[in-house]
Every structure is written in structure tokens, then in C-alpha cells.
N, C-alpha and C positions, 0 to 999 in steps of 0.2 A: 772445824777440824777436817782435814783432808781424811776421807778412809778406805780411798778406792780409788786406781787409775785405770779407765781403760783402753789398753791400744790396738791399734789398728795392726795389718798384717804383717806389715814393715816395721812392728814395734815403738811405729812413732804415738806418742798420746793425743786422744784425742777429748776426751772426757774424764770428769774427777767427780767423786762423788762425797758431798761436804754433808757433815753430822752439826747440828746446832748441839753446843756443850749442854742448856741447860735441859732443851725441847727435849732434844734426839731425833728432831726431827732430819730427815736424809733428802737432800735435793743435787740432781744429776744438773753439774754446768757444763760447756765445752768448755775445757783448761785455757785457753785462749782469755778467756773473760778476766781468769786470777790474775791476768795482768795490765786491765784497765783501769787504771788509778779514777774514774771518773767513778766505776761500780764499786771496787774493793781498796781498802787501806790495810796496807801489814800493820798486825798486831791486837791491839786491845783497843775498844771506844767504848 
């Protein structure tokens, strides 16, 4: 779960900060990554 964006000066994003549902564990990716099909899949597995 996404729980954080952070942006840069120009408000572009450059980081997101993702919560594991059951851990809670919190790890900072560049937003960039959430759209590498090869790392991540939308949805549930």
C-alpha cells in the first residue's frame, strides 16, 4: 500500500513510500520502479 509521495521542487514525484499490509513494514522506492512490470504486478498474488 502506497502511504507517501515525495516530490521534488517542481512537484514532480519522485519517491513513494509502500507499507507491507501484514508486516507494516515501510520501504522508500523511486515511483519509477511501480511501473516495471518485470518488479511489480497490479493487484493481489
Amino acid at each position: 500500500m502506497v502511504i507517501d509521495c515525495h516530490l521534488d521542487e517542481q512537484n514532480n514525484p519522485v519517491a513513494v513510500d509502500l507499507e507491507a499490509i501484514l508486516t507494516r513494514r515501510i520501504q522508500r522506492l523511486p515511483w519509477r520502479l511501480l511501473k516495471d512490470s518485470r518488479v511489480w504486478k497490479l493487484g493481489w498474488r
